[in-house]
PyMOL Python script that loads the backbone (N, CA, C, O; Angstrom):
from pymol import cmd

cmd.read_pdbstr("""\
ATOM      1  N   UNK A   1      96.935  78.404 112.687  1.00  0.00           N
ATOM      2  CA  UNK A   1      96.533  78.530 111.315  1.00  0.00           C
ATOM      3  C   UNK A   1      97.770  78.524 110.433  1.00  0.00           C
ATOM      4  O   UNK A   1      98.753  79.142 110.843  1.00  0.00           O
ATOM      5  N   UNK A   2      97.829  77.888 109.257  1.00  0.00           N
ATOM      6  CA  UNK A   2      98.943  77.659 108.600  1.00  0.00           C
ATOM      7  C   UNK A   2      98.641  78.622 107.321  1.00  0.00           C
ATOM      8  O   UNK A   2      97.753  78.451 106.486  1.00  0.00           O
ATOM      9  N   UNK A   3      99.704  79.793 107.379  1.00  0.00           N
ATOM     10  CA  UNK A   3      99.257  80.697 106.657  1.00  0.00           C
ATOM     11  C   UNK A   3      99.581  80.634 105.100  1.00  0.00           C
ATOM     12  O   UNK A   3      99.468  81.661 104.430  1.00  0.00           O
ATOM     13  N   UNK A   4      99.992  79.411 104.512  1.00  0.00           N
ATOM     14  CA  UNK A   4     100.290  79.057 103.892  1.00  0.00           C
ATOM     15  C   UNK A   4      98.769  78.637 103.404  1.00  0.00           C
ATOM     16  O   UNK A   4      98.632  79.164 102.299  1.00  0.00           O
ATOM     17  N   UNK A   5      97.979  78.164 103.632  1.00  0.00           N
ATOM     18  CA  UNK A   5      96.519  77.366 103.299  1.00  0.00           C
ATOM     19  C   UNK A   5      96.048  78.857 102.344  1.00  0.00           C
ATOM     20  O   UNK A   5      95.303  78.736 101.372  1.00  0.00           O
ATOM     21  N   UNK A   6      96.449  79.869 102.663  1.00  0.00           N
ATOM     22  CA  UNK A   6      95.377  80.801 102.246  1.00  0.00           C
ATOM     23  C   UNK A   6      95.934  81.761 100.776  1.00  0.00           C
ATOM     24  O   UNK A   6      97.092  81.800 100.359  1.00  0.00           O
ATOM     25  N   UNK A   7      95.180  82.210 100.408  1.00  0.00           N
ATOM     26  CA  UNK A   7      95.509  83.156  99.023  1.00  0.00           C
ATOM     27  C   UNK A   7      95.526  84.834  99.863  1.00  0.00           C
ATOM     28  O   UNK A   7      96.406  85.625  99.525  1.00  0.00           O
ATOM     29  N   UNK A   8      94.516  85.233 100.917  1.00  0.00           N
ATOM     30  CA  UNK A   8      94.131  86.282 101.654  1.00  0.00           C
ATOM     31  C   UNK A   8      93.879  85.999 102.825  1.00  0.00           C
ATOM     32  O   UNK A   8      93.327  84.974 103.226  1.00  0.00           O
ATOM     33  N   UNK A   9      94.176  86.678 103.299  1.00  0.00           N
ATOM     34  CA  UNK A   9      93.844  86.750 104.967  1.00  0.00           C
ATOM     35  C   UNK A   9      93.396  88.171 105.428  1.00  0.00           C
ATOM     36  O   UNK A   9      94.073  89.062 104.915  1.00  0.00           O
ATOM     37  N   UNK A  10      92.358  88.618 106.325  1.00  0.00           N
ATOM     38  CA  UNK A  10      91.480  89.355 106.906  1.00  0.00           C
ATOM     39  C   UNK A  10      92.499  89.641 108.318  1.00  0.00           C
ATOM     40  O   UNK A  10      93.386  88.791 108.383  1.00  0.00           O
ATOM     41  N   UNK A  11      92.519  90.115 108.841  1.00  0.00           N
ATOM     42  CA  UNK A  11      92.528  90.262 110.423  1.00  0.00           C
ATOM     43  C   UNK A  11      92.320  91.568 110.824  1.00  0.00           C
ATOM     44  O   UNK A  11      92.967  92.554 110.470  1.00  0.00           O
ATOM     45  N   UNK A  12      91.029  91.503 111.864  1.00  0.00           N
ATOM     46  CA  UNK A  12      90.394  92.314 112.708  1.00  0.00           C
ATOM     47  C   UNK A  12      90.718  91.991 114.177  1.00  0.00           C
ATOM     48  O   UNK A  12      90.745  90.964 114.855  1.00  0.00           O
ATOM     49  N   UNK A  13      90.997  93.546 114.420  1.00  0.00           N
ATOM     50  CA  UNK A  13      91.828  93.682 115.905  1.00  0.00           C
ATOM     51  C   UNK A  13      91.596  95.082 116.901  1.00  0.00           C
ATOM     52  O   UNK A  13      91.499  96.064 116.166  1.00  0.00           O
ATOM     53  N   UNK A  14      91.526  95.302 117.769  1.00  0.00           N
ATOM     54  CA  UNK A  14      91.008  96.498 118.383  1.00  0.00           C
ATOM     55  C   UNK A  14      92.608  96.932 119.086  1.00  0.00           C
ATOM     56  O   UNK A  14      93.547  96.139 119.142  1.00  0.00           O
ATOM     57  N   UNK A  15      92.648  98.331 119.578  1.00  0.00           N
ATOM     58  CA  UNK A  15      93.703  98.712 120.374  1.00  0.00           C
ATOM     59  C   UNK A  15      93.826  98.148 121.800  1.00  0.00           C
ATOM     60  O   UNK A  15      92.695  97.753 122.082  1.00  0.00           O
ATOM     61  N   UNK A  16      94.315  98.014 122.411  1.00  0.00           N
ATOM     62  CA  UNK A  16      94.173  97.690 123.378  1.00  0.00           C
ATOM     63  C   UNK A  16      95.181  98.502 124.863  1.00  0.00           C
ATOM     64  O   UNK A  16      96.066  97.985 125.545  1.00  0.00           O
ATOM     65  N   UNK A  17      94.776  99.458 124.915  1.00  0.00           N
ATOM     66  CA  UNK A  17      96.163 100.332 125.879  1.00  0.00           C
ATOM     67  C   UNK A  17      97.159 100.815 125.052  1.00  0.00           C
ATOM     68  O   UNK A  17      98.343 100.775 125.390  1.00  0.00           O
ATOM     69  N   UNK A  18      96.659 101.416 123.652  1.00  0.00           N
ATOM     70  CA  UNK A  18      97.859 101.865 122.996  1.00  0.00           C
ATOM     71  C   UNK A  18      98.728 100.932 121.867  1.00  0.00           C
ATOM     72  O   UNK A  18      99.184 101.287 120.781  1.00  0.00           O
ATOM     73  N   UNK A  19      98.786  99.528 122.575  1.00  0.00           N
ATOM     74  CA  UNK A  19      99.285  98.649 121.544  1.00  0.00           C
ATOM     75  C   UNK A  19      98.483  98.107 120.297  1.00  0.00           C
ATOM     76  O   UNK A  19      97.580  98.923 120.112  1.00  0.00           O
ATOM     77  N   UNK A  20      98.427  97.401 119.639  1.00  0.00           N
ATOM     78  CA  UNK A  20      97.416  96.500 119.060  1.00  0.00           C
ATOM     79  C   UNK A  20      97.415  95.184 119.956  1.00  0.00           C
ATOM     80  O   UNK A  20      98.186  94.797 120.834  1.00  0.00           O
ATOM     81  N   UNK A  21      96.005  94.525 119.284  1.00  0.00           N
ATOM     82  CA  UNK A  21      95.729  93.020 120.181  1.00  0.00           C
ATOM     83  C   UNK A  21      96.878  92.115 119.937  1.00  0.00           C
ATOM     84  O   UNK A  21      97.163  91.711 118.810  1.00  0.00           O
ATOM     85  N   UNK A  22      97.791  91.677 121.436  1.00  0.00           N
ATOM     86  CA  UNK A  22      98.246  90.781 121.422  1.00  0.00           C
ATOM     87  C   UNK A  22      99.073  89.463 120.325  1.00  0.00           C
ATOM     88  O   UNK A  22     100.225  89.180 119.999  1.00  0.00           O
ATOM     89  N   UNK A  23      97.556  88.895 120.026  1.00  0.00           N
ATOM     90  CA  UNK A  23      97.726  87.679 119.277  1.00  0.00           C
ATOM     91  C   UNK A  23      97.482  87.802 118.030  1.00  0.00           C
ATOM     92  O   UNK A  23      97.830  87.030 117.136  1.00  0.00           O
ATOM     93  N   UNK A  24      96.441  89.478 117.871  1.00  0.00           N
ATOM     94  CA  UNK A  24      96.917  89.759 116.299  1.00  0.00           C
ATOM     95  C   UNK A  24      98.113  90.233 115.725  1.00  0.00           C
ATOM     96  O   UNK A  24      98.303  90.162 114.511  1.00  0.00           O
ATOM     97  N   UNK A  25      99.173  90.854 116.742  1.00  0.00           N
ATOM     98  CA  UNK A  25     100.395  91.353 116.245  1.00  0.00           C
ATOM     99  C   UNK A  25     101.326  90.301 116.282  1.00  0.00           C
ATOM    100  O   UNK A  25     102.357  90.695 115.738  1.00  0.00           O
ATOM    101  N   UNK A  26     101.447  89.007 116.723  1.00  0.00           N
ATOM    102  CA  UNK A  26     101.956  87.811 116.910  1.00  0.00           C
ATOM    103  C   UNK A  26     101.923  87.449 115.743  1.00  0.00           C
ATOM    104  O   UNK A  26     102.881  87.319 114.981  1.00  0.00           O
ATOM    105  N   UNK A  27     100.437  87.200 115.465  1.00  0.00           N
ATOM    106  CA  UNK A  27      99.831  86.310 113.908  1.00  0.00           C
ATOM    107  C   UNK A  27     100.970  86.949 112.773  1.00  0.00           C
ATOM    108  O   UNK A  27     101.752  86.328 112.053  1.00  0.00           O
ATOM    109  N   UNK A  28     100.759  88.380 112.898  1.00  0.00           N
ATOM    110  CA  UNK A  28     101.725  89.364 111.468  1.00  0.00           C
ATOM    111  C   UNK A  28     103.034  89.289 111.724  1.00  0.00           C
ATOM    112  O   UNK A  28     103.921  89.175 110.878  1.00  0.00           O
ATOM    113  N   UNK A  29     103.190  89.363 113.115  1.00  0.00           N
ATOM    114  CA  UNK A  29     104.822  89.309 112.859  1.00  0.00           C
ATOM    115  C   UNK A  29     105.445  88.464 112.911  1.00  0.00           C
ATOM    116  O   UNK A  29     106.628  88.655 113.194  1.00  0.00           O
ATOM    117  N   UNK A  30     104.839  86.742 112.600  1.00  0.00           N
ATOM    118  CA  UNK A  30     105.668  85.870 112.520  1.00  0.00           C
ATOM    119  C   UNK A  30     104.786  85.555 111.063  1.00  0.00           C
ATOM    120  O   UNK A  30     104.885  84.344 110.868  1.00  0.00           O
ATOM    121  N   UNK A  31     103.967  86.190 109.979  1.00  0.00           N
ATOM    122  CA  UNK A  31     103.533  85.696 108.567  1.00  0.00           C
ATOM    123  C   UNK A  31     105.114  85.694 107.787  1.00  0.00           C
ATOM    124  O   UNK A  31     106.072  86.378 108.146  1.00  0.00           O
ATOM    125  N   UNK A  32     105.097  85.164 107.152  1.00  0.00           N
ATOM    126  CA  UNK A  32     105.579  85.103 105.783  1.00  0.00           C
ATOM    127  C   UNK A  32     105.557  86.344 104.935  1.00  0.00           C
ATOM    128  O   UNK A  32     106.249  87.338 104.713  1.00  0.00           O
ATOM    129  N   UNK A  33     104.597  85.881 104.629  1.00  0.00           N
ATOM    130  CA  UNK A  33     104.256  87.189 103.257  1.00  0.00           C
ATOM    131  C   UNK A  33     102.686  87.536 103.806  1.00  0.00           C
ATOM    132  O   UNK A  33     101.545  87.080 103.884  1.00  0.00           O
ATOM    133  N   UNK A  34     103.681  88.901 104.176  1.00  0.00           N
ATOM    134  CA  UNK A  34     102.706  90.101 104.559  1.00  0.00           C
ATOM    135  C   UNK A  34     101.955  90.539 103.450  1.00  0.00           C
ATOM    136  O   UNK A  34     100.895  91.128 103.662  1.00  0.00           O
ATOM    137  N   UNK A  35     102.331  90.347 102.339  1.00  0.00           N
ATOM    138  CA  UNK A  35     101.558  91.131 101.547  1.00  0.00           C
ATOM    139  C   UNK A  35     100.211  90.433 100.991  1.00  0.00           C
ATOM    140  O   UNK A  35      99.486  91.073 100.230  1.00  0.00           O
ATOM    141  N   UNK A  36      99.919  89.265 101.333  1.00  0.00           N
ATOM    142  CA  UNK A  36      98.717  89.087 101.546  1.00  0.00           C
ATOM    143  C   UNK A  36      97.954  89.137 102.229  1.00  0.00           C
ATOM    144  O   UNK A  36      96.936  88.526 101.906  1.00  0.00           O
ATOM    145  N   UNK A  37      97.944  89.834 103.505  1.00  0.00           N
ATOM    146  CA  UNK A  37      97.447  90.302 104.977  1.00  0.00           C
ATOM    147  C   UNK A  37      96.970  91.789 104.652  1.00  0.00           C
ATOM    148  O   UNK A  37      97.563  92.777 104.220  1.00  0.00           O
ATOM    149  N   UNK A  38      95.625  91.535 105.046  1.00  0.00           N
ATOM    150  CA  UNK A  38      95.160  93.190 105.089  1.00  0.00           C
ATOM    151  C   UNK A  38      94.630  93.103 106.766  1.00  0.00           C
ATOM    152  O   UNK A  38      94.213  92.077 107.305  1.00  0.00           O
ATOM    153  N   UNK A  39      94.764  94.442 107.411  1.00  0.00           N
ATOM    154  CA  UNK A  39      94.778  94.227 108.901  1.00  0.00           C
ATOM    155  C   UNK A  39      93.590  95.919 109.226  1.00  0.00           C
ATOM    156  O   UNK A  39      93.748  97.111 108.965  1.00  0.00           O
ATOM    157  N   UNK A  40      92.321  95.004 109.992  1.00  0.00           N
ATOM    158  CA  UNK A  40      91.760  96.312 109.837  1.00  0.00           C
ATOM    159  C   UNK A  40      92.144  96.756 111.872  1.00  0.00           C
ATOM    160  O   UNK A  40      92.348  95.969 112.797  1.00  0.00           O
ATOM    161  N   UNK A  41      92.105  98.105 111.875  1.00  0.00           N
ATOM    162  CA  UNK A  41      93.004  98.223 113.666  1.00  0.00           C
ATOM    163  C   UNK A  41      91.736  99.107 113.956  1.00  0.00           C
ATOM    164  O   UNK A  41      91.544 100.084 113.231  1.00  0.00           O
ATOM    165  N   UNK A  42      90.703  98.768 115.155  1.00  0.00           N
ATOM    166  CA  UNK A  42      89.933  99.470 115.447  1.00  0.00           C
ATOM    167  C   UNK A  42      90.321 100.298 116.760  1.00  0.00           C
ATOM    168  O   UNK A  42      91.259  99.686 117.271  1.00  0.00           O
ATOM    169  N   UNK A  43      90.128 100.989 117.231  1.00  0.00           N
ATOM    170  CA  UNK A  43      90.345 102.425 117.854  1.00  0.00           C
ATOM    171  C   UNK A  43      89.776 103.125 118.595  1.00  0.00           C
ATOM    172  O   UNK A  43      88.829 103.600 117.968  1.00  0.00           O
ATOM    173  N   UNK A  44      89.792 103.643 120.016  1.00  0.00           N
ATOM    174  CA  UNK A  44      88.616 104.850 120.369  1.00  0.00           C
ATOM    175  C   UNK A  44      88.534 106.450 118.792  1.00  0.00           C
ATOM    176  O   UNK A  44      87.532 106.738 118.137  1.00  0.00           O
ATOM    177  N   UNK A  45      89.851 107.071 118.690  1.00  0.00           N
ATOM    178  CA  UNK A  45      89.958 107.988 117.558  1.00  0.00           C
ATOM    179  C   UNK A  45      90.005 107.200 116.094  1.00  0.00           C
ATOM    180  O   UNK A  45      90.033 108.068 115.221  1.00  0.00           O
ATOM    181  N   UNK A  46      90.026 105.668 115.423  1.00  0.00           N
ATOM    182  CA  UNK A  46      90.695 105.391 114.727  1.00  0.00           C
ATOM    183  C   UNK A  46      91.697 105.922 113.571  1.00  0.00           C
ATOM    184  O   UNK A  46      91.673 105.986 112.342  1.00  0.00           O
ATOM    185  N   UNK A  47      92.908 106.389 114.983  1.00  0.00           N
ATOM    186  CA  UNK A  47      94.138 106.276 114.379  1.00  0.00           C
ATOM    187  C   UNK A  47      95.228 106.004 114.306  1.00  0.00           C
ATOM    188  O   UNK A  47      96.193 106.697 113.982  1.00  0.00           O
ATOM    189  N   UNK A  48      95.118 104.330 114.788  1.00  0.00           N
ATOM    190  CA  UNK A  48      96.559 103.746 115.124  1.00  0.00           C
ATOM    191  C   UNK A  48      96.238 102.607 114.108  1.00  0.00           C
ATOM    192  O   UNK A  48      95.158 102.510 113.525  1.00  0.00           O
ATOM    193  N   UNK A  49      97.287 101.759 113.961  1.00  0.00           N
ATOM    194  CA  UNK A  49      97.361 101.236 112.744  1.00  0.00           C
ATOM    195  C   UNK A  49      99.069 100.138 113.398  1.00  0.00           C
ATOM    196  O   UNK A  49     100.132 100.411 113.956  1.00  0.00           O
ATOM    197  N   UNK A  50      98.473  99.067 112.942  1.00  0.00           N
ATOM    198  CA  UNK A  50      99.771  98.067 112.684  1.00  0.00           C
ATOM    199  C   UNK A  50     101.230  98.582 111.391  1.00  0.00           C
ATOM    200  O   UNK A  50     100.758  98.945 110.313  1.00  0.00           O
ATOM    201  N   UNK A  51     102.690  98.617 111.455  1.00  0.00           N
ATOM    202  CA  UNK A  51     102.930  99.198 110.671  1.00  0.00           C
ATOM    203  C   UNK A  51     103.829  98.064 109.677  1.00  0.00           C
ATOM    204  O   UNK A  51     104.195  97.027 110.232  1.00  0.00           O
ATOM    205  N   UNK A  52     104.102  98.231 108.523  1.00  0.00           N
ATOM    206  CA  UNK A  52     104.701  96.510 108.063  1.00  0.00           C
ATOM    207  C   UNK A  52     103.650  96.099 107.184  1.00  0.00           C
ATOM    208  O   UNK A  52     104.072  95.396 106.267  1.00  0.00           O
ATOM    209  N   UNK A  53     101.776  96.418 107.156  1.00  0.00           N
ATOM    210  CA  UNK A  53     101.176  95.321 106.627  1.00  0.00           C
ATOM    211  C   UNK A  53     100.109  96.751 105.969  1.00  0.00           C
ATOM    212  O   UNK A  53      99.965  97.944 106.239  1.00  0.00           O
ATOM    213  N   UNK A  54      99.556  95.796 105.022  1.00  0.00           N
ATOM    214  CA  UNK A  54      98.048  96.896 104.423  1.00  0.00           C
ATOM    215  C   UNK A  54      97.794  97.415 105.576  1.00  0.00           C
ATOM    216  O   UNK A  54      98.465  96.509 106.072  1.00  0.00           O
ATOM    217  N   UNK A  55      97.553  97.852 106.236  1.00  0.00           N
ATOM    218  CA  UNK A  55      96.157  98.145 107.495  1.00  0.00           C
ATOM    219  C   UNK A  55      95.169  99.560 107.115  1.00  0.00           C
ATOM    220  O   UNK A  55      95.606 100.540 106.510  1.00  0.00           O
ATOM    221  N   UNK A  56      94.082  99.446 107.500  1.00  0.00           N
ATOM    222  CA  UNK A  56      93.088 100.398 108.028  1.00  0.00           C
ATOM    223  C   UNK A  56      92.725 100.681 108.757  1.00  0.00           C
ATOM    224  O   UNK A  56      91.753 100.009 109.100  1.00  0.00           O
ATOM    225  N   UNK A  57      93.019 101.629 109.495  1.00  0.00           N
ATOM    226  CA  UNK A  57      92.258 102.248 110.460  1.00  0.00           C
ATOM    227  C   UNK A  57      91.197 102.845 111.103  1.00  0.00           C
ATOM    228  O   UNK A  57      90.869 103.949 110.670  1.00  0.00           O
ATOM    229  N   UNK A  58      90.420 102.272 112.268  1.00  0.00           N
ATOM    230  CA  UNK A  58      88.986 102.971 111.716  1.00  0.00           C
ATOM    231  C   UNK A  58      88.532 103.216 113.734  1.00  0.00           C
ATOM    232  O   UNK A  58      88.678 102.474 114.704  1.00  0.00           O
ATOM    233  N   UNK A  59      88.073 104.352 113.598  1.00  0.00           N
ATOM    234  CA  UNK A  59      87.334 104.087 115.032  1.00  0.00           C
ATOM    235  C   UNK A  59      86.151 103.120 115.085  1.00  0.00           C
ATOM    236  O   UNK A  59      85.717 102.677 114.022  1.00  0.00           O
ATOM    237  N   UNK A  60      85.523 102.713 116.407  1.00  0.00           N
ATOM    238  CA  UNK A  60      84.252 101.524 116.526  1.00  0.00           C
ATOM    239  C   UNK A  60      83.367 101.987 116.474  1.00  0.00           C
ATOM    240  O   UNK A  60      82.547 102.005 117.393  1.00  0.00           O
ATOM    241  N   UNK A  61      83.212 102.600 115.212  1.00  0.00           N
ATOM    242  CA  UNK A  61      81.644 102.639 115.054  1.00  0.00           C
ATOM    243  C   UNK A  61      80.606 101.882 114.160  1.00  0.00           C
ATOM    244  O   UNK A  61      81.087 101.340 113.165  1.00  0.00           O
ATOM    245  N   UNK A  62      79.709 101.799 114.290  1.00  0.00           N
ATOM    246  CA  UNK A  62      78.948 101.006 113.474  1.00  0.00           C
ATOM    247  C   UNK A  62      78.456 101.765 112.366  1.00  0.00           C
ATOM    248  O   UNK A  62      78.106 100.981 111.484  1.00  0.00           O
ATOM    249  N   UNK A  63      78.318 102.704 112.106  1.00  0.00           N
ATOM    250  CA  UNK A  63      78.146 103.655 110.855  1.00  0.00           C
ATOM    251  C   UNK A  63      78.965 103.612 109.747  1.00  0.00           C
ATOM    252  O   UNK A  63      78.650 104.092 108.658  1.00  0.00           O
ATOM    253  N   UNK A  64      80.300 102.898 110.053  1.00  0.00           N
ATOM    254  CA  UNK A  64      81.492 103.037 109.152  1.00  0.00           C
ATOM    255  C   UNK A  64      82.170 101.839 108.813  1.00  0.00           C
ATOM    256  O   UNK A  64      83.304 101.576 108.415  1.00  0.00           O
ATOM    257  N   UNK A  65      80.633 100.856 109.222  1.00  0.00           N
ATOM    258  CA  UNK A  65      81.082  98.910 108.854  1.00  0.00           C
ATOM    259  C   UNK A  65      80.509  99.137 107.397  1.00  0.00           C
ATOM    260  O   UNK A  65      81.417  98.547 106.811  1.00  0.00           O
ATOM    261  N   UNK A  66      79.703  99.540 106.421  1.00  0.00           N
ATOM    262  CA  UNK A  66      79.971  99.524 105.181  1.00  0.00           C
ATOM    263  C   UNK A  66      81.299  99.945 104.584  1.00  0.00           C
ATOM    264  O   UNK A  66      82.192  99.192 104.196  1.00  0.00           O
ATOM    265  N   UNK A  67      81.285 101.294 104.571  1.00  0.00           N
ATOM    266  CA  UNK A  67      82.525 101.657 104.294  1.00  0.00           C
ATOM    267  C   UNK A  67      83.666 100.777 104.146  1.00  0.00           C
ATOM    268  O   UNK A  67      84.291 100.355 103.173  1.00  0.00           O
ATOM    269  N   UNK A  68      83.779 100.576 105.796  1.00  0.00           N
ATOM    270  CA  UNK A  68      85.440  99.440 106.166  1.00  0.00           C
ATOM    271  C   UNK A  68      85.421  98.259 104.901  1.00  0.00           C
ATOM    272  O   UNK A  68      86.294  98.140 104.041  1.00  0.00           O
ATOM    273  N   UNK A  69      84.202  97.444 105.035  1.00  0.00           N
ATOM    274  CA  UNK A  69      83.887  96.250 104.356  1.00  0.00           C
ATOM    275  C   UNK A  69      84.198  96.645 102.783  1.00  0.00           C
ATOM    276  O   UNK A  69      84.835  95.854 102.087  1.00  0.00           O
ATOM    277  N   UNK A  70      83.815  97.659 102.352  1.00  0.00           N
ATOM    278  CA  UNK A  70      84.084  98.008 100.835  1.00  0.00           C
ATOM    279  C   UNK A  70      85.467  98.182 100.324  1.00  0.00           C
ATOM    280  O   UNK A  70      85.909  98.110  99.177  1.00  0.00           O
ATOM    281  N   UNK A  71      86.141  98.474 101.671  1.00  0.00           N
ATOM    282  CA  UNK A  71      87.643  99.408 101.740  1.00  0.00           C
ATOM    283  C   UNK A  71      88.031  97.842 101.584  1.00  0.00           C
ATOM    284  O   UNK A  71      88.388  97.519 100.451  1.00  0.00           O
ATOM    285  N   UNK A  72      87.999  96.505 102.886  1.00  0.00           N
ATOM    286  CA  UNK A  72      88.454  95.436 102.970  1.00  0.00           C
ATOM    287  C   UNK A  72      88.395  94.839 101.158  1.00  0.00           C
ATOM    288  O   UNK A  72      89.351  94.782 100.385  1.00  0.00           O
ATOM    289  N   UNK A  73      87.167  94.516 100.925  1.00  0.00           N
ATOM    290  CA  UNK A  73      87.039  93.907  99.916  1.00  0.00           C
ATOM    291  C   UNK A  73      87.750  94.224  98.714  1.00  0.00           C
ATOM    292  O   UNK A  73      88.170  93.340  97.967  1.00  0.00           O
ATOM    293  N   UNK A  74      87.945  95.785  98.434  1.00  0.00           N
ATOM    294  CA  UNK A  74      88.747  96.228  97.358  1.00  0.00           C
ATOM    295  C   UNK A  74      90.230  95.705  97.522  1.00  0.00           C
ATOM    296  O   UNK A  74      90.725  95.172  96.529  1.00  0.00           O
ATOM    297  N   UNK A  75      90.871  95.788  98.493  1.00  0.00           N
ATOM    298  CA  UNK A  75      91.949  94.906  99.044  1.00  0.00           C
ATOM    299  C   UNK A  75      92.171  93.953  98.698  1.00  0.00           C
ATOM    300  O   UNK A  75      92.909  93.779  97.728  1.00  0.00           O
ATOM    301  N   UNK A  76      91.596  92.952  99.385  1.00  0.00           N
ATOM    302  CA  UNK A  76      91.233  91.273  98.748  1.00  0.00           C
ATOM    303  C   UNK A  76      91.173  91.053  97.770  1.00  0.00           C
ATOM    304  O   UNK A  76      91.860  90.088  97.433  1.00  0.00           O
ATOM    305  N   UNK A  77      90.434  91.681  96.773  1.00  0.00           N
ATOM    306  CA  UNK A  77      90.538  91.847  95.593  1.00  0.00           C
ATOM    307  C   UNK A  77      91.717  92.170  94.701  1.00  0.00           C
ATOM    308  O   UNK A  77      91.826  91.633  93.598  1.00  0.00           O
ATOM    309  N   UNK A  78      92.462  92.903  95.088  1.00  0.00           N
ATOM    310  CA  UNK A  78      93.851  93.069  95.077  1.00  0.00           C
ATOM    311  C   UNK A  78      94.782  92.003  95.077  1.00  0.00           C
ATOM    312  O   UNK A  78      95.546  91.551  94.224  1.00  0.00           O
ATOM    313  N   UNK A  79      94.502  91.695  96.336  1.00  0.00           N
ATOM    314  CA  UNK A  79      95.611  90.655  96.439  1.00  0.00           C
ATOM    315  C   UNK A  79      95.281  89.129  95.610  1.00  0.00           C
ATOM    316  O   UNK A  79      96.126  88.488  94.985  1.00  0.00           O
ATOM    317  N   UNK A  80      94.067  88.813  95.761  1.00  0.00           N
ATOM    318  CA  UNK A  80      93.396  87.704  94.558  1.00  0.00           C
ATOM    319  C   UNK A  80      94.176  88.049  93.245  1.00  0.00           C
ATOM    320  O   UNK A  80      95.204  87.454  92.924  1.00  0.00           O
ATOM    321  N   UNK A  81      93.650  88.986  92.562  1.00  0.00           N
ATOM    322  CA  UNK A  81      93.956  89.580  91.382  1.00  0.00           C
ATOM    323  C   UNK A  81      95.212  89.172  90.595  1.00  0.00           C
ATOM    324  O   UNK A  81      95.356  88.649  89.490  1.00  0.00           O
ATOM    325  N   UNK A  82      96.639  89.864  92.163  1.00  0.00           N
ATOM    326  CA  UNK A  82      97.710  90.007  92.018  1.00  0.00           C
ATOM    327  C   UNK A  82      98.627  88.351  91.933  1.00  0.00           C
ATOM    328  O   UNK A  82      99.762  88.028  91.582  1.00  0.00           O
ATOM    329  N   UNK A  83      97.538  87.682  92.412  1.00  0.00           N
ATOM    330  CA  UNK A  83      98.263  85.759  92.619  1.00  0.00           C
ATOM    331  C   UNK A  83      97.399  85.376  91.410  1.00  0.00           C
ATOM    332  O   UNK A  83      97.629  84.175  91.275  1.00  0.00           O
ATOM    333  N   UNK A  84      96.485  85.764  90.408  1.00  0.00           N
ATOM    334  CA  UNK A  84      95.932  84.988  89.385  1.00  0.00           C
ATOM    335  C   UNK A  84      96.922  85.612  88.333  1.00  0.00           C
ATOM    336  O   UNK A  84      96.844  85.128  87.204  1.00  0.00           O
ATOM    337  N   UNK A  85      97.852  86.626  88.537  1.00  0.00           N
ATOM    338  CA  UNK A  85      98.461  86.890  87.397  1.00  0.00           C
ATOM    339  C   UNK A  85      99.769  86.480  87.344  1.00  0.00           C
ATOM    340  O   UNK A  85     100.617  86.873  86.543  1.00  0.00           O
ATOM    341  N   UNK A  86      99.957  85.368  88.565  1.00  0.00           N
ATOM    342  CA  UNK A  86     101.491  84.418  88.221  1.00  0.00           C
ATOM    343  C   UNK A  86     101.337  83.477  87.673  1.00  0.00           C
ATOM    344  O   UNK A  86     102.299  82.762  87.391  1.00  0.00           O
TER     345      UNK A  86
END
""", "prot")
cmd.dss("prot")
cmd.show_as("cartoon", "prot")
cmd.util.cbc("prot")
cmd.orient("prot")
């Protein structure tokens, strides 16, 4: 993916043994500009977190996919916002 194509970028990723996923910590740590990356890090406790980028942290539950999604979107929104005012 050429991270250049995008205004925002999403990435959803689970822990995996303590680390984060693999090919999502790859994706961030070779972006550009992090600061259009919001990174949500799911969790058995959710409380680990990618460090360098927006992230949220959340354990896997399904009770707390509104929430996340409201949390994401206010974000995005953010970062939209912040590129219509150059």
């Amino acid at each position: 993916m050429n991270e250049g194509d995008w205004s925002a970028i999403v990435v959803l990723h689970t822990w995996e043994m303590r680390k984060p996923q693999a090919d999502a910590k790859a994706f961030v740590d070779r972006a550009r500009n992090t600061h259009k990356i919001v990174v949500l890090s799911t969790s058995g406790a959710g409380d680990f977190k990618m460090e360098g980028v927006d992230a949220i942290s959340s354990a896997s539950r399904v009770e707390d996919v509104p929430s996340r999604v409201a949390e994401i979107t206010r974000k995005v929104d953010a970062i939209l916002d912040a590129r219509a005012d150059h």
